[in-house]
C-alpha positions as CSV (number, residue, x, y, z in Angstrom):
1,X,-44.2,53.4,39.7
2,X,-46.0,54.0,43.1
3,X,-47.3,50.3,45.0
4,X,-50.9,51.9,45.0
5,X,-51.6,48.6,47.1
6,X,-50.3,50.4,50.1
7,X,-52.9,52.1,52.4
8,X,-51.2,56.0,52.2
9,X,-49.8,55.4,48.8
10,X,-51.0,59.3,47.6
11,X,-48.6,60.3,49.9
12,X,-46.0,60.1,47.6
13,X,-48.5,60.7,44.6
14,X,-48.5,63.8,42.6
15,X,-52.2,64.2,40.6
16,X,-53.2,66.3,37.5
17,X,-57.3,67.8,37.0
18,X,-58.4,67.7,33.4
19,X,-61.5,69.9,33.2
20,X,-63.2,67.2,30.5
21,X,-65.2,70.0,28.7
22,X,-61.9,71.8,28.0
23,X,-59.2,69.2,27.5
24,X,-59.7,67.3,24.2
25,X,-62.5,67.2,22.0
26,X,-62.3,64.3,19.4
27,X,-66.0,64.6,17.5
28,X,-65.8,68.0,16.1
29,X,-69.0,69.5,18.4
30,X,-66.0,71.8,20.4
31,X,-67.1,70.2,23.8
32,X,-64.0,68.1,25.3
33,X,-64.7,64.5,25.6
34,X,-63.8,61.4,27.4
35,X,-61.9,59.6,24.0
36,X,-59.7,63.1,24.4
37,X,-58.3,62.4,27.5
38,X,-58.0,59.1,26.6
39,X,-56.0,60.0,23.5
40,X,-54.0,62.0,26.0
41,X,-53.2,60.0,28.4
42,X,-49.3,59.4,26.9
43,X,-49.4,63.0,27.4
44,X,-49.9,62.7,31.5
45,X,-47.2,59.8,31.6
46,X,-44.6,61.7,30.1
47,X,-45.4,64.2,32.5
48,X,-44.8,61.8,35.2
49,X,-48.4,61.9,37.0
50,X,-49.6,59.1,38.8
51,X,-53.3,60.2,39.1
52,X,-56.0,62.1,37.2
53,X,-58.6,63.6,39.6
54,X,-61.1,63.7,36.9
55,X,-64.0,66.7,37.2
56,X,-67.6,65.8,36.9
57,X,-68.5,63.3,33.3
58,X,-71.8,62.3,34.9
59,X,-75.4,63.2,33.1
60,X,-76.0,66.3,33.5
61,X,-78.1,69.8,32.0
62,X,-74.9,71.7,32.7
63,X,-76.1,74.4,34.5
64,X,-73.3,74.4,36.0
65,X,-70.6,72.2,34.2
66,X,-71.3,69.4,35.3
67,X,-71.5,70.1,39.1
68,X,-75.5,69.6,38.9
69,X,-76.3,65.5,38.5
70,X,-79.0,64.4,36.7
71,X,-77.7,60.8,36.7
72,X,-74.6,59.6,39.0
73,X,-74.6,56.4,37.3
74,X,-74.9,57.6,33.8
75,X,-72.1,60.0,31.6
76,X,-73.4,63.1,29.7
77,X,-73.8,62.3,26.4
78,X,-71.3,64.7,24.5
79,X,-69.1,63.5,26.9
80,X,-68.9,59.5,25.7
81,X,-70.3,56.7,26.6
82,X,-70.0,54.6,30.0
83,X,-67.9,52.1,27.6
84,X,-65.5,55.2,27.0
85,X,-65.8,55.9,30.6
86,X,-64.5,52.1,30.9
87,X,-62.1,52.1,28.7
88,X,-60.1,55.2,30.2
89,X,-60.4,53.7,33.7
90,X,-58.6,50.3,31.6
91,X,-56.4,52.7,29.5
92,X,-55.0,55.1,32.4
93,X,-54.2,52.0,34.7
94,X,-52.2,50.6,32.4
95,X,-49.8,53.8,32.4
96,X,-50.1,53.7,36.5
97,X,-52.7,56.5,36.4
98,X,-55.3,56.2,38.8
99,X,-58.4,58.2,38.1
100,X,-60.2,60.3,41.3
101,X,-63.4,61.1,39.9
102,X,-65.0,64.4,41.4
103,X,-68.5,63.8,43.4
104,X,-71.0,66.1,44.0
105,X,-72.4,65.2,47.5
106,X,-74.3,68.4,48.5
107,X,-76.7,68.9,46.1
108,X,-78.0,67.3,42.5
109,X,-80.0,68.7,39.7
110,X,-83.0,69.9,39.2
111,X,-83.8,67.7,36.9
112,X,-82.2,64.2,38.9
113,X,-85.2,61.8,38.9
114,X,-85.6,62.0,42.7
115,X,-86.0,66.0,42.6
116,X,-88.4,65.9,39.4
117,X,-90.4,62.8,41.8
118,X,-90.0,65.2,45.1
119,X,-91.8,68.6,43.4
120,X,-94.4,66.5,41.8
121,X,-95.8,64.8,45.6
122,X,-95.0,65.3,49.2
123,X,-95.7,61.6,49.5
124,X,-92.9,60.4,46.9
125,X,-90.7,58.4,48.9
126,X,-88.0,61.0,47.6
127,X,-89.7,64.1,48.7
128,X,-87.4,64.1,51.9
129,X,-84.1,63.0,49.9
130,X,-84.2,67.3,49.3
131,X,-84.7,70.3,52.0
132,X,-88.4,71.5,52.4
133,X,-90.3,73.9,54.1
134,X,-93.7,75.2,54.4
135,X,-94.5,78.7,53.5
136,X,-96.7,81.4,51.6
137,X,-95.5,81.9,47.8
138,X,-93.9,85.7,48.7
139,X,-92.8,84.4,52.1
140,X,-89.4,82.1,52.4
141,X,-88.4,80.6,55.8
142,X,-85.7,82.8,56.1
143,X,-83.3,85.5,54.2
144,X,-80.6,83.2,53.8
145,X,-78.5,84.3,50.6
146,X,-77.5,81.6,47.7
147,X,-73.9,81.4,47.0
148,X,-73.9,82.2,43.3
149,X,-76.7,84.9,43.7
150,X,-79.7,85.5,44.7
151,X,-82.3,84.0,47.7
152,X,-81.5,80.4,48.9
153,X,-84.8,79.5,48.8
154,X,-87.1,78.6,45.6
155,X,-91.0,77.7,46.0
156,X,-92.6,75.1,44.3
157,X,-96.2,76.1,43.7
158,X,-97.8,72.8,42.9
159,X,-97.3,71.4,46.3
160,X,-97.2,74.8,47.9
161,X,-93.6,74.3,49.5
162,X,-89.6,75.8,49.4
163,X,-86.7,73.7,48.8
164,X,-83.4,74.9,49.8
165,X,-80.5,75.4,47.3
166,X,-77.0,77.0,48.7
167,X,-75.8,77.6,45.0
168,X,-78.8,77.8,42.9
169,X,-82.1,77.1,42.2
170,X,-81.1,74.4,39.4
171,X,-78.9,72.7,42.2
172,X,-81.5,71.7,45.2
173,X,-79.4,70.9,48.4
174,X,-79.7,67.0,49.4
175,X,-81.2,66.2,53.0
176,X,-78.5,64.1,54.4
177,X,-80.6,63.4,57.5
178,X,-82.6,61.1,55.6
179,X,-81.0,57.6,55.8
180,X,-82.6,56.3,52.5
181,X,-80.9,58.8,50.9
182,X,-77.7,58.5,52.1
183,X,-77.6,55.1,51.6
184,X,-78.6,55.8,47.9
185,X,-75.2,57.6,47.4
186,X,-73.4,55.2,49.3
187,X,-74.5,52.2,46.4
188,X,-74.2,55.0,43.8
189,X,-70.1,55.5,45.2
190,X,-69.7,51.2,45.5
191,X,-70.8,51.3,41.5
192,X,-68.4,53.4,40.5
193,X,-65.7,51.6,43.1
194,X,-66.4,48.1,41.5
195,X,-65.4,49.9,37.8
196,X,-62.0,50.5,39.3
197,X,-62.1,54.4,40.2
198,X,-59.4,54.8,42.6
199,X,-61.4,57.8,44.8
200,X,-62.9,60.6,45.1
201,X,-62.7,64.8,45.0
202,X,-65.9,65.5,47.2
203,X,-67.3,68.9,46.0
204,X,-68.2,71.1,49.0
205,X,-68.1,68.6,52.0
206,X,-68.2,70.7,54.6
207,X,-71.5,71.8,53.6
208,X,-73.5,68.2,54.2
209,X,-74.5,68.5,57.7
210,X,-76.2,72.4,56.9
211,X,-78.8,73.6,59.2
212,X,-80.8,76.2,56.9
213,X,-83.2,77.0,59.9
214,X,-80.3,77.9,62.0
215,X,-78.7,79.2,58.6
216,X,-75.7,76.9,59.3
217,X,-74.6,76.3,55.7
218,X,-70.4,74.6,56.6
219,X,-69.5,72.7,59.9
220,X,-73.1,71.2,60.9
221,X,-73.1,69.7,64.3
222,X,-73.7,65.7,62.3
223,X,-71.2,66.7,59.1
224,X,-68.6,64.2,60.7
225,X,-71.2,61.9,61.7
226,X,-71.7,61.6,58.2
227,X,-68.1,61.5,56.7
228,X,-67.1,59.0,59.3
229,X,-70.3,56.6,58.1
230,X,-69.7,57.7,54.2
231,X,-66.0,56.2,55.2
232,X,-67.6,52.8,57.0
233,X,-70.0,52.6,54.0
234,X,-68.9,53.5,51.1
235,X,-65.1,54.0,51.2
236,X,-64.2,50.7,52.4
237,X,-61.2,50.0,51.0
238,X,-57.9,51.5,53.0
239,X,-56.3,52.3,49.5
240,X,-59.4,54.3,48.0
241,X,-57.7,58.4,47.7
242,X,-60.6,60.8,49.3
243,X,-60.1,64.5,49.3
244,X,-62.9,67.0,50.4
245,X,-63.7,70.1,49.3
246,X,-64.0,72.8,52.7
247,X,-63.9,76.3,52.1
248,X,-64.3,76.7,55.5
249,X,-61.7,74.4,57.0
250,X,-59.2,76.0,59.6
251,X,-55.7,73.5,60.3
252,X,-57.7,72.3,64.0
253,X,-61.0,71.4,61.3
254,X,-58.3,69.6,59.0
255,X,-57.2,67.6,61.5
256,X,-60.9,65.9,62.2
257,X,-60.8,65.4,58.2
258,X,-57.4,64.0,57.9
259,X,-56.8,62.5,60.9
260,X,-53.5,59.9,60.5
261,X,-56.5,56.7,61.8
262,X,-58.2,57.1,58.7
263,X,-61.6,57.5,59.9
264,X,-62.4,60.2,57.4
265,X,-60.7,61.2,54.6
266,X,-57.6,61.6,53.1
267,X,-56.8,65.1,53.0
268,X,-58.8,68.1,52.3
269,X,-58.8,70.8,49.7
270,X,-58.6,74.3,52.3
271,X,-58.6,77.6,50.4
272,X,-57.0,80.0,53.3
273,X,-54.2,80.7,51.3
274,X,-55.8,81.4,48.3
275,X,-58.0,84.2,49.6
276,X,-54.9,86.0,50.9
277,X,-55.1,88.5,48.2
278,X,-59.0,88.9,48.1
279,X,-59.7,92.5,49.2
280,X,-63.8,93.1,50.3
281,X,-65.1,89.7,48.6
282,X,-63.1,87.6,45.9
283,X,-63.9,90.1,43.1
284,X,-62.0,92.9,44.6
285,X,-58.4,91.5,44.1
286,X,-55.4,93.4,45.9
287,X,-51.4,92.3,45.1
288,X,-50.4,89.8,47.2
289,X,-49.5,90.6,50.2
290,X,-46.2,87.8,50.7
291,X,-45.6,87.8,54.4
292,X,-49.7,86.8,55.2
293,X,-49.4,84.1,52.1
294,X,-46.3,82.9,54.2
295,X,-47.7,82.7,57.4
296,X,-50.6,80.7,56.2
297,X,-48.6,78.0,54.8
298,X,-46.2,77.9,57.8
299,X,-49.6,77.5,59.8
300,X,-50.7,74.5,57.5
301,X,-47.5,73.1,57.3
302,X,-46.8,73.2,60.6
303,X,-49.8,72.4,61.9
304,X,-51.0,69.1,60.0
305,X,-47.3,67.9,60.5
306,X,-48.1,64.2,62.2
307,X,-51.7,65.0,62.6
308,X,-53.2,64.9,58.9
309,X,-52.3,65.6,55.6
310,X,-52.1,69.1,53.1
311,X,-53.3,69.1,49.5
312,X,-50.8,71.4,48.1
313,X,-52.3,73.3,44.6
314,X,-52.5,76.9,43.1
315,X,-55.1,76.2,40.1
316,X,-58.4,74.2,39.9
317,X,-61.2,74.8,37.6
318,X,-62.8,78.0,40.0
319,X,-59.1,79.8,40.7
320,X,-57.6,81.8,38.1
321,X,-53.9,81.1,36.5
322,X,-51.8,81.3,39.1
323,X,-49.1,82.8,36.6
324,X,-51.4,85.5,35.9
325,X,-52.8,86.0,39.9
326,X,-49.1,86.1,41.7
327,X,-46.5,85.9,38.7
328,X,-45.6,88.1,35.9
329,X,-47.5,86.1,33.2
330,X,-45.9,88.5,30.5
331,X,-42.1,89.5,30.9
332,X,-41.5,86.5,33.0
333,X,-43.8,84.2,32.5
334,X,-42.0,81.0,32.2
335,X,-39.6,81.8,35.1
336,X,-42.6,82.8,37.5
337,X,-44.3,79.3,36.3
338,X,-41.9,77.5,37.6
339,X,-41.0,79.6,40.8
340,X,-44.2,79.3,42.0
341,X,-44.3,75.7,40.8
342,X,-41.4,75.0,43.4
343,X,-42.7,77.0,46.1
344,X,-45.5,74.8,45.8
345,X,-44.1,71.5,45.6
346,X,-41.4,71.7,48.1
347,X,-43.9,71.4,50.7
348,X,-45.1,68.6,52.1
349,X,-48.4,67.2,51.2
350,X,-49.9,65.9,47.4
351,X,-49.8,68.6,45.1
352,X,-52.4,68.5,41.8
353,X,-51.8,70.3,38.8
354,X,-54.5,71.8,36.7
355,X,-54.9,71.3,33.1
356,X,-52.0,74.2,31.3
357,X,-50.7,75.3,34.4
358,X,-47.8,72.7,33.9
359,X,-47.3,74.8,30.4
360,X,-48.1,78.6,32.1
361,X,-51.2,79.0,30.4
362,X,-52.4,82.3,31.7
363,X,-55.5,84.1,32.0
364,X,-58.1,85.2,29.1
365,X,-59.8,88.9,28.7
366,X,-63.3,88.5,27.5
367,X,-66.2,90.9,26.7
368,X,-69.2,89.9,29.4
369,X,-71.3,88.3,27.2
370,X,-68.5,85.7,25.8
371,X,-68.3,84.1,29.3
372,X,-70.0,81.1,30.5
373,X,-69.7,80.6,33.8
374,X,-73.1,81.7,35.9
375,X,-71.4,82.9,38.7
376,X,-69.4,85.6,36.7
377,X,-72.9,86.9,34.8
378,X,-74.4,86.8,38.6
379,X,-71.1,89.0,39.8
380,X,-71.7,91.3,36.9
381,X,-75.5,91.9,37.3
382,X,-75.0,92.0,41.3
383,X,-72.0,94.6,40.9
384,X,-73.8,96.9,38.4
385,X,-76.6,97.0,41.1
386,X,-74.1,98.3,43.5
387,X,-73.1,101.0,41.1
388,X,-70.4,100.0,40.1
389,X,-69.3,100.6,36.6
390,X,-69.0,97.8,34.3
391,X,-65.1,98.7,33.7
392,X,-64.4,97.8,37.3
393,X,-66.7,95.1,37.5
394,X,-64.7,93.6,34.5
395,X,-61.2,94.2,36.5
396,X,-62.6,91.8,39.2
397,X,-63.9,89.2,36.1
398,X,-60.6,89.7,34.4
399,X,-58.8,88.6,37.7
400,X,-60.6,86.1,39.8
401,X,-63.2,84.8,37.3
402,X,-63.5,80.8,37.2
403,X,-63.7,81.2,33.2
404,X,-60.5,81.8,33.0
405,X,-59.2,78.5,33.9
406,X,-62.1,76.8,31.7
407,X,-60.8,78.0,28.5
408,X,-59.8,75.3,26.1
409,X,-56.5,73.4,26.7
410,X,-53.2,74.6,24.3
411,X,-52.3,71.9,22.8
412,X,-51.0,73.2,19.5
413,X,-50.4,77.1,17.6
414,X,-52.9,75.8,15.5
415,X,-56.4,76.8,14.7
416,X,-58.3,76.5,18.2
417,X,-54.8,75.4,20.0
418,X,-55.5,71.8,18.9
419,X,-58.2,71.7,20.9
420,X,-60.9,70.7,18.5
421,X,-61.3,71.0,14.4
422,X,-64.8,73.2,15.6
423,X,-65.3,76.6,17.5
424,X,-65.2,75.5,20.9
425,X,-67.7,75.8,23.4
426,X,-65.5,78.7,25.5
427,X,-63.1,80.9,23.2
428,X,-59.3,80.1,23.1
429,X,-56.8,82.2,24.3
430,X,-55.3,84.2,21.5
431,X,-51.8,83.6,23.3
432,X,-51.7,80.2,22.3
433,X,-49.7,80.6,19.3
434,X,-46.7,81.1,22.3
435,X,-48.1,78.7,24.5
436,X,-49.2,75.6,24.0
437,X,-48.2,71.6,24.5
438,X,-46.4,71.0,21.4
439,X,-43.6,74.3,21.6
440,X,-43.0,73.4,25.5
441,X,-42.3,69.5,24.6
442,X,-39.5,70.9,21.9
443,X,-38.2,73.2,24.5
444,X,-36.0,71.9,27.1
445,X,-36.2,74.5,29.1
446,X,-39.7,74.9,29.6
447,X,-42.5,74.9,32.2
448,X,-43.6,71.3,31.4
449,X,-39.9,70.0,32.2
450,X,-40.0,71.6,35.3
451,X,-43.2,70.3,36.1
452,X,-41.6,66.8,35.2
453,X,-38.9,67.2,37.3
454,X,-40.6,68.4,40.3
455,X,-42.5,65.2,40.2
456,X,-39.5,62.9,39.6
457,X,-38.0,64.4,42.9
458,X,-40.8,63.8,45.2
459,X,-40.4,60.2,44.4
460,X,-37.0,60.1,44.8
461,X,-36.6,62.3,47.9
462,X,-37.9,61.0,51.1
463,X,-37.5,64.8,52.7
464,X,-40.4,65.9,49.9
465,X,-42.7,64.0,52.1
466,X,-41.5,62.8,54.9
467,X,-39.8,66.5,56.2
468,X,-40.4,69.3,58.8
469,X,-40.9,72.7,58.0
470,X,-39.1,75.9,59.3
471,X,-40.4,79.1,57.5
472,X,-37.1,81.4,57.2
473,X,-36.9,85.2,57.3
474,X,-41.2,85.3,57.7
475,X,-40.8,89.4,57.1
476,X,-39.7,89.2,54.0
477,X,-41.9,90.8,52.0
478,X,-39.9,89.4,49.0
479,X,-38.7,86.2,49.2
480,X,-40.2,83.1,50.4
481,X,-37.8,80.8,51.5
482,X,-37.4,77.4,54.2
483,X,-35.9,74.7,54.9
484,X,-37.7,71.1,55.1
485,X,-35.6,68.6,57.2
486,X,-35.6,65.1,58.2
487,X,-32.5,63.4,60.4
488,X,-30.8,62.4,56.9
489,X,-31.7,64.7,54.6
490,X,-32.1,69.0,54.4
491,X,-34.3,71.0,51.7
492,X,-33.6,74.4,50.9
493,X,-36.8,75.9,48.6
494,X,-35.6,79.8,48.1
495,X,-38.4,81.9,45.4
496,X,-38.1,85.6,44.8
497,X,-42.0,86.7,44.7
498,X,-40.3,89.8,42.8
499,X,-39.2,91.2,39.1
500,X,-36.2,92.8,40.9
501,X,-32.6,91.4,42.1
502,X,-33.2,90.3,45.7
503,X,-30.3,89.2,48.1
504,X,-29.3,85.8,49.1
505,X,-30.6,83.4,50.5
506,X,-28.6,80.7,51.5
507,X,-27.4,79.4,55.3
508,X,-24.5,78.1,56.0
509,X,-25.2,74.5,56.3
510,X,-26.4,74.7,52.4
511,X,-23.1,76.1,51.2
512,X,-22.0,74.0,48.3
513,X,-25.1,71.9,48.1
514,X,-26.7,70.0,45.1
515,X,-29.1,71.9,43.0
516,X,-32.1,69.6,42.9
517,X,-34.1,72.3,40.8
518,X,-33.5,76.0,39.8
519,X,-35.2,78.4,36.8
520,X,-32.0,80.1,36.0
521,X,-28.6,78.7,34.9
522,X,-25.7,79.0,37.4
523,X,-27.9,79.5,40.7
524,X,-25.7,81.6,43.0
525,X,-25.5,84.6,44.3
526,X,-28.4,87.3,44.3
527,X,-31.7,86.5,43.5
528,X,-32.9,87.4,39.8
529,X,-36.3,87.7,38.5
530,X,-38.5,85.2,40.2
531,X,-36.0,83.4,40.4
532,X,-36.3,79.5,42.4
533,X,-33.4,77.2,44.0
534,X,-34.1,74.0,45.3
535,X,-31.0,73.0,47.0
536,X,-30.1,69.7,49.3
537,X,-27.5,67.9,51.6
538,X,-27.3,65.2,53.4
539,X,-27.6,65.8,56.9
C-alpha cells in the first residue's frame, strides 16, 4: 500500500473513474448510486487501484450529468445521501482507496441559488458571481459560439441583461474576477477537504480566466493567477492529488500547471493525443494515423520529463472505448485491450482507468432518439443543417459520441448486466452476455488480469516512474515501440497497432530479458495480432 502521507505520493498511484449514474444502482430506479460503488468497492481492490477519481454526485437538475451544480455542498438525491457520501469516503479508505472527487469550477447551474438570486436583481450581492452584459433582447455582445451548440450568450428579460455560458444556457459561466466568489469555492473545496476527499479532477480549468469581450474562452491572461491562489487557498495540504482538465494545454502550458514546486497542480488531463484521429471536427473520425499518435506522446514524454507530470488515459466519460476507436473490438478484442493497455501504462506519468475499460467494454449503436447526452442530439440537429444525411451523421455518433462510454457498467450476463433489477436510465450493451465482470474474474487470461498486473508493476518497478523515454523506429506506421531507462533498470514496451504479423522488435541489449507483461503465450519472434511485450533487464 502507497504512504499517501508523502507529498507526490500519486506518482506512483494508479486511479480508476466510476461514472456514478452508470456503475451500480442498488434501489431499483436504474440510476447508479453512491451505496453501488460502495458495494463495489472489493471490486476496485482486487483490481489493485489506489484511487477512485469520482465524477460529479453533487445536487444537480442533470442537464448535463451532473456537470451543472445546483448545490456543491449537497448530493443529488437519487444519488444517496451525504451519510452515503460519508460512508464511502470511510469505506474506500479503509481498502487504501482515496477518492478525487470531480469539480466543476467554470460554470454552475442554472438553477444554483446564486444564479436564480443573480437573474432575479442586479443588486443581489451574487449578480457579479456570473458574466453579464448589457444589451437589446435581439442584440448579444458578440457572436461568440457555445461549445455544445448554439450562441454563447442567453438574455435575461427581467433585468434586461445577457449572461455568458461557454457550454450552455443551463450552465452560466462563473466570474472568477469577483473575489467574493472565489472565495465562496475556496470554503465550498475546505468542506469537502475536512470530510477526507483526497483531491480534485477540475473540469475545464483552463477556461477560468475567459475574456468573452475579447472572446478569450482557454488561457486568460489571470487563469494562473487564479490556480496559484486556488492552490494557497484552498489546496493547502502538499498531499491533496489536483488534476485539471485543459483541452487546450500544449507540453510548454503543462509545465506552468505541473511545475515540480507545486505551486499549481498536480498534473493535467491534455487531450492532443486523443484528437489525432479527428478529421474536420471530432465527429468526422479518420483511422489513426500511428506515426502522428507516436510523436505526440514522445513530445509529452519527453517534454514534461523533470519539469511536470503526464496523466496517462485512453477513456473518460466524453471519449469513446478505446477498444472500439484504435483496437479491433471484435476479432481481437481482448488482445487489443490489453495492447493498448500496455502502451499506455509503460509510460511515465498516473494512468486512470475508466469504468469497463479494464474488462474491454466497447462501444454501443443506438437509434438517435435512445441517446442522452445533449451534445450528441446538438451534433445531430447541427449536422442535418449542414446537409448531411442522418446515416453519416450517425457514423460520427456511433464513433466519437460521449454516450457510449456512459452506458451501464457489465457486471453480469444477466438481465441489464447486473447493473440494476430496473431498465436503466441509458440502454445496455447487448454484448454483455460476452463481456462483463463476472466471466473476466473466472478467466485468467482476461483484460481485468492484465489491468491487475499492469498496476502491480508500476509499484514494484522504479523504471515505470522514475524512467526516460526514447521513442524507437518513429516511422513505423505499425508498431509502437521504446525503451524507458533509468541507470539500473531498462523497459522495453513493443505493441503491434495491426491485425497482421509484423516483424521484430527487439534490440540487442533486450535479448533474453524477463517478460514483465505480454498478450500472447511464448513472446518471441514476429509480432502477432496486436500483440504487446513488456520486457526488462537490469542495466
Amino acid at each position: 500500500m502507497l504512504d499517501k502521507t508523502k507529498k507526490d505520493w500519486w506518482k506512483s498511484a494508479v486511479f480508476y473513474q466510476v461514472y456514478p449514474k452508470s456503475f451500480q444502482d442498488t434501489d431499483g430506479d436504474g440510476i447508479g448510486d453512491i451505496p453501488g460503488i460502495i458495494s463495489r468497492l472489493d471490486y476496485l481492490e482486487k483490481l489493485g487501484i489506489d484511487g477512485i477519481w469520482l465524477s460529479p454526485v453533487y445536487a444537480s437538475p442533470q442537464r448535463d450529468n451532473g456537470y451543472d451544480i445546483s448545490d456543491y455542498r449537497d448530493i443529488h438525491p437519487p444519488f444517496g445521501t451525504m451519510a452515503d457520501m460519508e460512508e464511502l469516503i470511510a469505506e474506500a479508505d479503509r481498502r487504501g482507496i482515496t477518492i478525487i472527487m470531480d469539480l466543476v469550477l467554470n460554470h454552475s447551474s442554472d438553477q444554483h441559488s446564486w444564479f436564480l438570486s443573480a437573474k432575479a436583481d442586479k443588486n443581489s450581492p451574487y449578480h457579479d458571481f456570473y458574466i453579464w452584459r448589457d444589451g437589446a433582447p435581439d442584440c448579444p455582445p458578440n457572436d461568440m459560439r457555445a461549445t455544445f451548440g448554439g450562441p454563447a450568450w442567453s438574455y435575461v428579460p427581467e433585468i434586461g441583461q445577457w449572461y455568458f455560458h461557454q457550454f450552455s444556457p443551463w450552465q452560466p459561466d462563473l466570474n472568477w474576477a469577483n473575489p467574493a466568489m472565489r472565495r465562496e469555492l475556496y470554503d465550498m473545496i475546505r468542506f469537502w477537504v475536512d470530510k477526507g476527499v483526497g483531491g480534485f479532477r477540475l473540469d475545464v480549468i483552463d477556461n477560468i480566466g475567459k475574456e468573452p469581450d475579447n472572446q478569450i474562452t482557454c488561457n486568460g491572461p489571470k487563469l494562473h493567477e487564479y490556480i496559484r491562489e486556488l492552490r494557497r487557498e484552498a489546496f493547502r495540504e502538499d498531499t491533496l492529488v489536483t488534476v485539471g482538465e485543459a483541452w487546450s494545454a500544449n507540453v510548454d502550458l503543462a509545465r506552468l500547471y505541473a511545475e515540480p514546486g507545486g505551486s499549481e497542480l498536480s498534473m493535467i488531463f491534455q487531450f492532443e493525443h486523443m484528437c489525432v484521429d479527428y478529421g474536420r471536427d471530432k465527429w468526422d473520425a479518420r483511422p489513426l494515423p500511428l506515426v502522428k499518435l507516436k510523436e505526440c506522446f514522445q513530445r509529452w514524454q519527453t517534454g514534461l520529463a523533470g519539469r511536470g507530470w503526464n496523466s496517462l488515459f485512453l477513456e473518460n466519460h466524453d471519449l469513446p472505448r478505446i477498444v472500439s476507436a484504435w483496437g479491433d473490438d471484435k476479432k481481437y478484442r481482448v488482445e487489443s485491450a490489453k495492447m493498448l493497455a500496455a502502451m499506455c501504462h509503460g509510460m511515465q506519468g498516473t494512468p486512470y482507468i475508466y469504468q469497463g475499460e479494464e474488462i474491454g467494454m466497447t462501444n454501443i449503436r443506438l437509434p438517435i432518439g435512445e441517446y442522452d447526452d445533449l451534445e450528441i442530439h446538438n451534433a445531430y440537429r447541427e449536422g442535418l443543417a449542414r446537409g448531411e444525411t442522418p446515416e453519416r451523421v450517425m457514423e460520427g455518433i456511433y464513433a466519437k459520441g460521449r454516450d457510449n462510454a456512459r452506458t451501464p457498467m457489465q457486471w453480469t450476463d444477466g438481465e441489464y448486466a447486473g447493473f440494476s433489477a430496473a431498465k436503466p436510465w441509458l440502454p445496455v450493451n447487448p454484448n454483455h452476455s460476452e463481456i462483463n465482470v463476472r466471466a473476466a474474474l473466472a478467466d485468467p487470461d482476461s483484460v481485468f488480469y492484465f489491468y491487475q498486473k499492469l498496476i502491480a508493476l508500476r509499484k514494484k518497478y522504479p523504471v515505470f516512474r522514475e524512467g526516460g523515454f526514447t521513442l524507437l523506429n518513429p516511422e513505423d506506421e505499425n508498431v509502437f515501440a521504446y525503451v524507458r531507462d533509468t541507470e539500473e533498470e531498462r523497459l522495453l514496451v513493443v505493441c503491434n497497432f495491426t491485425m497482421w504479423e509484423q516483424p521484430e522488435v527487439c534490440p540487442a541489449a533486450f535479448r533474453g530479458a524477463e517478460v514483465l507483461a505480454a498478450n500472447y503465450k511464448d513472446p518471441g519472434g514476429p509480432l502477432r495480432p496486436y500483440e504487446a511485450r513488456m520486457l526488462y533487464v537490469k542495466s
